[in-house]
N, C-alpha and C positions, 0 to 999 in steps of 0.2 A: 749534767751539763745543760739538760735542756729548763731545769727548775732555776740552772744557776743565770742563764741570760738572761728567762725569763722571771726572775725579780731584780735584777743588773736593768732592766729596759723599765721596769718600773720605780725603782728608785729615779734613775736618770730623769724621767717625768717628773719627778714630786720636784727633785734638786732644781729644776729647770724653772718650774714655777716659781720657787722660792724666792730663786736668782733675781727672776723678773719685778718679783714685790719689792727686790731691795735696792734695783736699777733706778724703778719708778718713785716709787715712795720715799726710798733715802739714800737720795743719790751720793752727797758727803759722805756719807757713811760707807758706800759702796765702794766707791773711789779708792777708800783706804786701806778697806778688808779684801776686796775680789781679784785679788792679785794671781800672777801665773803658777805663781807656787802655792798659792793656797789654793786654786781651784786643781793643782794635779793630787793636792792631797786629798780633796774631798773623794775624785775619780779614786784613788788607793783605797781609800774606806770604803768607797759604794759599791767597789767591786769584792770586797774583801765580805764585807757583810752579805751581799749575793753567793759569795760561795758558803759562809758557815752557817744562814738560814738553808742552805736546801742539804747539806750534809743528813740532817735526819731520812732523808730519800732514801740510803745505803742502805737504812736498816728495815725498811717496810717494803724496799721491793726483790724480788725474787724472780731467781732466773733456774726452768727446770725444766724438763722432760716430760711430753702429756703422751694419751695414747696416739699412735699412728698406724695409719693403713700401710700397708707395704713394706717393704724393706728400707726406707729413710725415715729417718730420726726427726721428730717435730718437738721444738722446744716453745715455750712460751716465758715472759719477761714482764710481771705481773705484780702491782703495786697494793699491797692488802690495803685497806679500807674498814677490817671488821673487827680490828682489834680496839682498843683503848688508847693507844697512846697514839694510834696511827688517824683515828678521828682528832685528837688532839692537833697533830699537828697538820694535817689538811683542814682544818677548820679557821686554825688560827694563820695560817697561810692566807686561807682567805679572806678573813677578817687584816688582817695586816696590808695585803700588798691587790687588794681591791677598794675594800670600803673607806682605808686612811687615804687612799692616792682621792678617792673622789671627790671625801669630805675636804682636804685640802686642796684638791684646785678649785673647787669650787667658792673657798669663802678664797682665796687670792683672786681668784676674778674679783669677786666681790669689791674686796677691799682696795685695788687697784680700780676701779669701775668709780668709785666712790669719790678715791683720792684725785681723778680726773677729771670729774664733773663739779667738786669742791678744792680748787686750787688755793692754795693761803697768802699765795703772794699777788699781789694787785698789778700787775703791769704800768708799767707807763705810755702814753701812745706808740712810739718809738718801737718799744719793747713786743706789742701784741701781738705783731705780727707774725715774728721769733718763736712766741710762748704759742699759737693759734696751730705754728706746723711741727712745734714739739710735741701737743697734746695730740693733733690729729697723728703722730707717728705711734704715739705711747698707747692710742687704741687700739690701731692696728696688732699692737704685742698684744693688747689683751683679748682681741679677739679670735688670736694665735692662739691664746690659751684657753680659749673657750672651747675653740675646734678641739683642741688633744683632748681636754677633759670628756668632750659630747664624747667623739669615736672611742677615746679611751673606755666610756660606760658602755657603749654598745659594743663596741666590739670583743670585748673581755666578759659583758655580763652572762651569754650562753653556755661559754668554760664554767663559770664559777656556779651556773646554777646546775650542768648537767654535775660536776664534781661532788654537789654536798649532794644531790640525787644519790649519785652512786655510792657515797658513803653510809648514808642512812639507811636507803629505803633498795640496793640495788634490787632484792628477786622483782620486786612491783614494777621496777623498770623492763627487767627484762622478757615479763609477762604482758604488760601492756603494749611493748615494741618488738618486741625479740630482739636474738644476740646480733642479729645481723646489724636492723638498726641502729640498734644503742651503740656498735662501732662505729658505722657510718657519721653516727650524733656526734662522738667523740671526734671524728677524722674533720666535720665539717666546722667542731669548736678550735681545731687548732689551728686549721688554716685562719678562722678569724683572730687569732692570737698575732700571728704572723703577719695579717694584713696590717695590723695596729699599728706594728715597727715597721712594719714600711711604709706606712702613708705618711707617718711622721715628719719626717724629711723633706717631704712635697709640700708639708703645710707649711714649715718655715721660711721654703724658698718661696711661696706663694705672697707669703705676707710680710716677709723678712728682708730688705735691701742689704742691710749689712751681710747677713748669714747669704746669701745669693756675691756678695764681694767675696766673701772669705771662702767663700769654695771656689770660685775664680781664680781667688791667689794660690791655694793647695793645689789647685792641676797645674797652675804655671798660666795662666791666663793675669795678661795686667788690665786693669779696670780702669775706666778713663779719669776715676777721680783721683788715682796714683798717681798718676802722669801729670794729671792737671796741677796737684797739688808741689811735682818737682817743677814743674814749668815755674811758677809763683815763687819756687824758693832762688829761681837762678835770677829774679830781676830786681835791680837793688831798689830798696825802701828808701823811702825817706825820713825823717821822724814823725808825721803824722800818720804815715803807712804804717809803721812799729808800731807805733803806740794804736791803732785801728785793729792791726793783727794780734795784738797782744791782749786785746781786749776781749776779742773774740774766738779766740784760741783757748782762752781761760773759760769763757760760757760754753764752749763746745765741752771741755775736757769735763765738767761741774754737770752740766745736765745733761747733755744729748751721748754722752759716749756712746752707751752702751744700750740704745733704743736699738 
């Protein structure tokens, strides 16, 4: 369980970035595909592939009986490293659900960075002003994603370097550090594990207006642009009111939904 959240929390990152390339970059496109049922199916696959990438754990760790002082029974719960296949799959563990999360958030920065500072559509006076607090929103997301990416590197690369350590080379470890250490090393990698998925959350609400609404509206909390937005539907229009709201209802739903 602990392999299975922890590649569940990094899928969720890769998916999230993704999300965000195809909000920004192709917002039509988005509109049409990122619907409620396809984002609960994607959640069924991402959790489903988190659980049968760590199923090979069952077979490489081992739970058994060491010696003990005294009359109680001391077990240990002990994940080999020295065989063949078990280098196989902690390697490729790490190669899969470190080095792909980095190299892909990194070039969707990028490519989101790019598509910000090169917009294809020309504004009209009117317009720039609109377009001037859509892009400054749309940086905000990618600097969202720059933060997960940064902690995501730092704070997962001490796992993954002390892990191929102990897969290749552990006696060297444990003669240069001893066994005490090298626990300590592992205790002090996993709390950084931990810290990851939790800081997460805080970046979002940090840099994220919407995601800071929609957790308002989950506890039960109403946010004043709710209210505002019922106040406006109880006072009758006119027809240039209609036609004004209908205008801009349509640019909001096109571009800005989902910044």
């Amino acid at each position: 369980m602990e392999f299975v959240t922890f590649h569940a929390s990094t899928l969720t990152i890769m998916v999230i970035s993704v999300e965000r390339y195809f909000v920004i970059c192709k917002p039509l496109h988005c509109k049409e595909t990122l619907t409620g049922r396809f984002i609960a199916g994607v959640l069924v696959v991402l959790w489903a592939a988190a659980f049968i990438t760590s199923l090979p754990v069952l077979f490489i760790t081992h739970f058994k009986q060491i010696d003990s002082v005294g009359p109680d029974q001391l077990y240990t719960c002990e994940t080999e490293s020295s065989t063949f296949w078990a280098r196989v799959y902690l390697s490729s563990s790490a190669a899969v659900f470190y080095f792909v999360p980095i190299v892909l958030l990194s070039g969707c920065c990028l490519v989101i960075s790019r598509h910000l500072n090169n917009p294809d559509a020309q504004p009209s006076v009117g317009q720039r002003a609109a377009m001037v607090n859509r892009i400054r929103s749309r940086k905000q997301v990618t600097y969202m994603l720059l933060a997960v990416a940064v902690l995501f590197f730092i704070c997962l690369l001490p796992y993954r370097v002390t892990m191929l350590g102990l897969i290749y080379d552990v006696q060297k470890m444990l003669q240069l550090m001893g066994r005490k250490s090298v626990l300590i090393l592992i205790m002090i990698c996993r709390i950084m594990v931990y810290i990851n998925s939790t800081v997460n959350p805080i970046l979002y609400n940090i840099n994220s207006s919407k995601f800071r609404s929609a957790f308002k509206q989950t506890i039960g909390i109403t946010t004043e642009r709710k209210a505002s937005r019922g106040t406006l539907e109880a006072i009758p229009m006119t027809g240039n009111t209609r036609r004004h709201t209908r205008r801009r209802s349509t640019a909001i739903s096109v571009d800005g939904a989902h910044d």
